[in-house]
C-alpha positions as CSV (number, residue, x, y, z in Angstrom):
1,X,-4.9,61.6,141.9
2,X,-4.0,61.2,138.4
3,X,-0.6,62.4,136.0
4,X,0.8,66.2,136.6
5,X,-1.6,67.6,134.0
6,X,-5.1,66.3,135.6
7,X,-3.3,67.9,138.8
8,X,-2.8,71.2,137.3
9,X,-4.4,74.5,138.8
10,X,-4.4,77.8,137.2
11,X,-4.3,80.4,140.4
12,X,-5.8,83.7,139.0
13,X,-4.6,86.5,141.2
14,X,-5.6,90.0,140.6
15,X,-3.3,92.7,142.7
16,X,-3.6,96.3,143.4
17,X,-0.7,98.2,145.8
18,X,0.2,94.5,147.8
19,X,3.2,95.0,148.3
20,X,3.1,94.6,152.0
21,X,2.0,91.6,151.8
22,X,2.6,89.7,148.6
23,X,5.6,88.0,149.2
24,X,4.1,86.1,152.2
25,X,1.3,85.2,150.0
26,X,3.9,83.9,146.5
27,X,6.0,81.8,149.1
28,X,2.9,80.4,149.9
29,X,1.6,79.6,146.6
30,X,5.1,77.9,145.8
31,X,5.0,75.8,148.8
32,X,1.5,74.1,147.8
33,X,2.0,70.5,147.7
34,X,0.0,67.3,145.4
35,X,-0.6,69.8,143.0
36,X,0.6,71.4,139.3
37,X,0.1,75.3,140.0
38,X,0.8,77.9,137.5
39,X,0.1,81.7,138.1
40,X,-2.0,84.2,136.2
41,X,-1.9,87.5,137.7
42,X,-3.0,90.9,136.3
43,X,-2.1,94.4,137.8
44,X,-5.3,97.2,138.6
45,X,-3.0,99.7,138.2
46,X,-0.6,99.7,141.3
47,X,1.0,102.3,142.2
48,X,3.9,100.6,144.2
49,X,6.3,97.7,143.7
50,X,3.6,94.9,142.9
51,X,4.3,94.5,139.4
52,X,8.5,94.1,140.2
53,X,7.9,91.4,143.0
54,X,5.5,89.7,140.9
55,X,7.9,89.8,138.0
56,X,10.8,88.6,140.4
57,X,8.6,85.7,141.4
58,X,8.0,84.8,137.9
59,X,11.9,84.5,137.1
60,X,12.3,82.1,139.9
61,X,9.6,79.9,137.8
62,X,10.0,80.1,134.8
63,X,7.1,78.9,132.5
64,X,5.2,79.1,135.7
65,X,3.8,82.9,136.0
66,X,2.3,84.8,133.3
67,X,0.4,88.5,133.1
68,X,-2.6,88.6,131.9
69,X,-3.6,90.8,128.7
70,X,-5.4,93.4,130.3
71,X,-2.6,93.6,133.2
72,X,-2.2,97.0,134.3
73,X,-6.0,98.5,133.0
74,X,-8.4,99.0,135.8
75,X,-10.8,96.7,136.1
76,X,-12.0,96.8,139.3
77,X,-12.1,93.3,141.1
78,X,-14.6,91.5,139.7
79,X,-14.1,92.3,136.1
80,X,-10.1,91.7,136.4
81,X,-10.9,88.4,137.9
82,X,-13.5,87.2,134.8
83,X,-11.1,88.3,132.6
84,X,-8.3,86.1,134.2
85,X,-10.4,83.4,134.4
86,X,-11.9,83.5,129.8
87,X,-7.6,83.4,129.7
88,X,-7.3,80.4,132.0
89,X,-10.2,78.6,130.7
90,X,-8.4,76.9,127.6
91,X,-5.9,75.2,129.1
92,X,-6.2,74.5,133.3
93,X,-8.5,71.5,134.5
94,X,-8.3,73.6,137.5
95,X,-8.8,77.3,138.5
96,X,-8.3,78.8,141.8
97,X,-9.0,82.5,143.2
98,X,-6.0,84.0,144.9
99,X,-5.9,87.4,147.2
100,X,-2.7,89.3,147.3
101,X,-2.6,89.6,151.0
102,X,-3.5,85.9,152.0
103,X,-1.2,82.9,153.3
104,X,-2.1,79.3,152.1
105,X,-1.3,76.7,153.8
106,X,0.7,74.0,152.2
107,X,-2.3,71.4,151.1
108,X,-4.7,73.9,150.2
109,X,-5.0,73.3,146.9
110,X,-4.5,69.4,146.6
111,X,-7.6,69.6,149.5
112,X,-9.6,71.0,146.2
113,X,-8.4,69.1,143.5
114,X,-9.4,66.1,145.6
115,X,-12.9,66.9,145.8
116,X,-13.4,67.9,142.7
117,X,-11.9,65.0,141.1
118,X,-14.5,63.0,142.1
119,X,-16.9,65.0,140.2
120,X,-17.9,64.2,136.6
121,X,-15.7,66.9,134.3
122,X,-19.1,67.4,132.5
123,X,-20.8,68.9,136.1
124,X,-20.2,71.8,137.1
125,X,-18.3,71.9,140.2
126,X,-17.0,74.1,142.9
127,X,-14.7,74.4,146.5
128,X,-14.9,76.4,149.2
129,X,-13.8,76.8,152.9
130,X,-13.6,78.0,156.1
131,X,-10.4,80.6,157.0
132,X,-8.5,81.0,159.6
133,X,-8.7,84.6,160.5
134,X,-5.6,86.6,161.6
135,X,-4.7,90.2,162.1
136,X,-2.0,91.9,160.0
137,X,1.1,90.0,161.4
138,X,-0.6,86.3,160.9
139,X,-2.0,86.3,165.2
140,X,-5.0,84.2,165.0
141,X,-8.2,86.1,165.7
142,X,-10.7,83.2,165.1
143,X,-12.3,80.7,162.5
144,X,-14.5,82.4,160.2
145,X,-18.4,81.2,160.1
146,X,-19.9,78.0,160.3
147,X,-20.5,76.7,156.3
148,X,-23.9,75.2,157.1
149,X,-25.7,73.1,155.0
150,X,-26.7,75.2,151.8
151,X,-30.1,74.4,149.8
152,X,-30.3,74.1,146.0
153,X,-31.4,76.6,144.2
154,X,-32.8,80.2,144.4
155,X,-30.6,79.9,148.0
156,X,-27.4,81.5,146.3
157,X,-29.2,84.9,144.8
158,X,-29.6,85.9,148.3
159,X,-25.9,84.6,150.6
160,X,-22.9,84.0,149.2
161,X,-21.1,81.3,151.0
162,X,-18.3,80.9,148.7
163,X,-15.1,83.5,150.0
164,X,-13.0,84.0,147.0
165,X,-10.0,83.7,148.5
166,X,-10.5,79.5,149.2
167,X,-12.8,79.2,145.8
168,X,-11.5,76.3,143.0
169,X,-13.3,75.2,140.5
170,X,-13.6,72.9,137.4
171,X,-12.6,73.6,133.7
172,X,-16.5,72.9,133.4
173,X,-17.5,75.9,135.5
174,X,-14.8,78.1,133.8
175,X,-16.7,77.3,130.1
176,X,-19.7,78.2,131.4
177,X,-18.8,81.9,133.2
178,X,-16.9,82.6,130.0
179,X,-20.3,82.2,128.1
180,X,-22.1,84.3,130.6
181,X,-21.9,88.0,131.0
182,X,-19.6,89.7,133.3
183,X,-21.3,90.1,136.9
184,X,-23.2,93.0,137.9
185,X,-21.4,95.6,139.4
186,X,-22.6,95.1,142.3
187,X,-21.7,91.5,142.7
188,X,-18.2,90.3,143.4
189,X,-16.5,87.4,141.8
190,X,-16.7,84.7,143.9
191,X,-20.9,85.3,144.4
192,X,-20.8,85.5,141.1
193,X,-19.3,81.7,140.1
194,X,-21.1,80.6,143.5
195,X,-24.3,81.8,142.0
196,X,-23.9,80.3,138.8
197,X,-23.0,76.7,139.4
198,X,-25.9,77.0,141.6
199,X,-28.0,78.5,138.9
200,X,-27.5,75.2,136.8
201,X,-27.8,72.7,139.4
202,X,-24.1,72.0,139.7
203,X,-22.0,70.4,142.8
204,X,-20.8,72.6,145.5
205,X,-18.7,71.5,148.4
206,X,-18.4,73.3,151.4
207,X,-15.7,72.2,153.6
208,X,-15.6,72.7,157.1
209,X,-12.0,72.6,157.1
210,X,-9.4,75.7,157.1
211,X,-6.3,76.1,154.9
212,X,-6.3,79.6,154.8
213,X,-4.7,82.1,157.0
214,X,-7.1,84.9,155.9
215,X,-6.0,88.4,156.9
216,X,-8.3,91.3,158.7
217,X,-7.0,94.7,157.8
218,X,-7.6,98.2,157.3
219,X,-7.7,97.7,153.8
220,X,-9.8,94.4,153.2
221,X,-12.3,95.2,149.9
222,X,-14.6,92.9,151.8
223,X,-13.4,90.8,155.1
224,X,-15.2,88.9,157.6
225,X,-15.2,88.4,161.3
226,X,-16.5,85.4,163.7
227,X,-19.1,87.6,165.2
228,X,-22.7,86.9,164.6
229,X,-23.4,90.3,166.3
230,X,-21.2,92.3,163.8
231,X,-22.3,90.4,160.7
232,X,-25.8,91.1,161.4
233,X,-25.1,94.2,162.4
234,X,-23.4,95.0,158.6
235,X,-25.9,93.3,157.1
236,X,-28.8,95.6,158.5
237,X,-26.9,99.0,157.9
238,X,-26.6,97.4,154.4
239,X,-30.2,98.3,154.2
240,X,-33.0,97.0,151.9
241,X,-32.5,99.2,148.7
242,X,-28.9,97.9,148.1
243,X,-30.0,94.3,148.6
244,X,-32.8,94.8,146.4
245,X,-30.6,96.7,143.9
246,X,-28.2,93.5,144.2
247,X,-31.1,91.2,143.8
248,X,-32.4,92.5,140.8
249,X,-29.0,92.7,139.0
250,X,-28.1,88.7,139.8
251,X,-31.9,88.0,137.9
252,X,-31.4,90.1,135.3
253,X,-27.8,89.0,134.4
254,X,-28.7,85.0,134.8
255,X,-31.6,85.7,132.6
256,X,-29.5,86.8,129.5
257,X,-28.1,83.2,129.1
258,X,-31.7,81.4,129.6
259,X,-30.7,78.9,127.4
260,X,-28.2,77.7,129.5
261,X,-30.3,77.2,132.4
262,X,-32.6,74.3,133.7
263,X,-36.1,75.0,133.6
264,X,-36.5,75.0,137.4
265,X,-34.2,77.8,137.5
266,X,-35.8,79.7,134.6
267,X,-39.1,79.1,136.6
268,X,-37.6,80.8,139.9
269,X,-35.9,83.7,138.1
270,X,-39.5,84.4,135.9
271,X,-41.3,84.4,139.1
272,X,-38.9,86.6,141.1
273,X,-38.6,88.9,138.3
274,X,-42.4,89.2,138.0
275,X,-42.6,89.7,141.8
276,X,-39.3,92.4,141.8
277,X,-41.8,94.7,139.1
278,X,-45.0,94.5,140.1
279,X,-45.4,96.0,143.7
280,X,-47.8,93.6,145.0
281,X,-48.1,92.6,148.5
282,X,-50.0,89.6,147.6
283,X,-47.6,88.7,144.9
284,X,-44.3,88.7,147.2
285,X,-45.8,86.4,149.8
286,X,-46.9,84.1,147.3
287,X,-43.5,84.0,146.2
288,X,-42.0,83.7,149.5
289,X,-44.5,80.7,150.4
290,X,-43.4,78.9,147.0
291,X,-39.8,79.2,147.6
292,X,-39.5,78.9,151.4
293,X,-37.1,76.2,152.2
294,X,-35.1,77.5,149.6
295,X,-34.8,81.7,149.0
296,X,-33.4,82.0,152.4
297,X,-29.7,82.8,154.3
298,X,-27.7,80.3,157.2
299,X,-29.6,81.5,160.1
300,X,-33.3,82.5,160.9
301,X,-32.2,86.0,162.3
302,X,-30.6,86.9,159.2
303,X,-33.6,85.3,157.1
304,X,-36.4,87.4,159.0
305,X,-34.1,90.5,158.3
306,X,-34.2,89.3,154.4
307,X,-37.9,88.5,154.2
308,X,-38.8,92.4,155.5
309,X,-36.5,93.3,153.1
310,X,-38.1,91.7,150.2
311,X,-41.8,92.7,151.6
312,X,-40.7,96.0,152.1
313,X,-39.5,96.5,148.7
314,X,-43.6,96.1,147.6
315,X,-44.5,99.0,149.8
316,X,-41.8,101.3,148.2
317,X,-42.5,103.4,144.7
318,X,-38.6,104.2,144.3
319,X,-37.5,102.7,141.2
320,X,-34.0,101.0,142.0
């Protein structure tokens, strides 16, 4: 695959009060093999010893593990993570999101690096994965959902498929978030790069395969579970408003760096806007018939419940 330096991956890792589990996840991260890793981690303000153990790891590699500038402000996820990743951009052919409370497994990352190597480093290019989901003390609990088949294009504003925790991408992909604005607050990081690679008609692959032993926990920010039941159920007390809200935001923030996007996408994110403002019935089905193989999510129970969502936002006078 190349000399050490076309092997090299940045791992951004942004912590807050992992302790409990963050040495599990650093032995990992060591242990990954095929690859040239290198750590980038900034502190939200923790309140325990994450900050020490991080700085203990770092002085068994040295030149390995750095802070990041804003370590120790609070950011909140998503904004920590963009920050990490306008530092990493520079000098990493590869960038990797890390979770504090994760365990990799050894060939993780080379898994990645493979697939995107065969990518153009002009295209835009991303990895993701299944997870192997385990409870608190690593007992296996399941596989996390199918990956299905994703389509182009408006397909991401509306699912994320990409979890953050098995995301790498290209130096390509870095560029380009670190010429786009930060993501709405309402969108995490990994929807957010998932979204824009899709938003330019980069390469996304979506591997089947698991190399992550992803854990469930009282304290997960987000989490998953193998249940189609559950997901659907979270996804309807979600309600429309907030999905709405969320749409709207992704639009708007895409749309302040139209002249990096492909007029297809420009086209869709026009229409959709138009459609979002103006309240019409007739409008919003028009839309929906334009874009329907396409503005959809992975199954058709979850894309009925997204379609009365969207209608159901014409009949409503609330301003979101």
């Amino acid at each position: 695959m190349g000399n050490k330096a076309q092997r090299r991956v940045t791992i951004l890792l942004s912590v807050f009060n992992g302790q409990a589990f963050l040495p599990q996840m650093l032995f990992s991260l060591a242990e990954q093999k095929g690859v040239e890793w290198q750590l980038l981690w900034h502190d939200d303000g923790s309140s325990d010893q994450s900050v020490q153990l991080l700085k203990d790891f770092a002085s068994r590699y040295p030149g390995r593990v750095s802070s990041g500038q804003s370590s120790g402000q609070k950011l909140g996820i998503a904004r920590a993570y963009m920050a990490l990743l306008r530092e990493a951009s520079v000098y990493s052919p590869f960038m990797a999101f890390a979770d504090q409370d994760d365990v990799w497994l050894p060939f993780k990352l080379y898994k990645a690096v493979q697939a995107l190597t065969s990518i153009t480093h002009e295209k835009c290019a991303l990895y993701c994965s299944r997870q192997i989901l385990v409870d608190t003390s690593l007992n296996y609990l399941g596989l996390s959902p199918e990956i299905k088949k994703y389509a182009p294009f408006p397909f991401a504003l509306t699912h994320n498929m990409a979890t953050g925790c098995t995301v790498v991408f290209n130096q390509s992909t870095a560029k380009l978030l670190a010429f786009l604005p930060n993501p709405p607050e309402e969108t995490f990081h990994d929807w957010w790069v998932f979204l824009c690679v899709n938003a330019v008609g980069g390469i996304v692959f979506a591997d089947e395969g698991a190399d992550i032993l992803y854990r469930q926990h009282a304290r997960n920010v987000v989490g998953t579970t193998p249940s189609f039941l559950k997901r659907a159920s979270r996804a309807f007390k979600r309600g429309p408003q907030k999905f709405i809200k969320t749409l709207k935001a992704n639009v708007e923030a895409l749309l302040q760096a139209e002249d990096l996007l492909p007029a297809p996408t420009l086209s869709c994110l026009y229409d959709l806007q138009a459609v979002l403002a103006s309240g019409r019935l007739v409008r919003y089905i028009g839309f929906l018939r334009a874009h329907f193989s396409t503005f959809r999510r992975q199954n058709i129970v979850e894309t009925l419940v997204l379609y009365l969502w969207f209608i159901a936002n014409a009949f409503s006078r609330q301003k979101l």
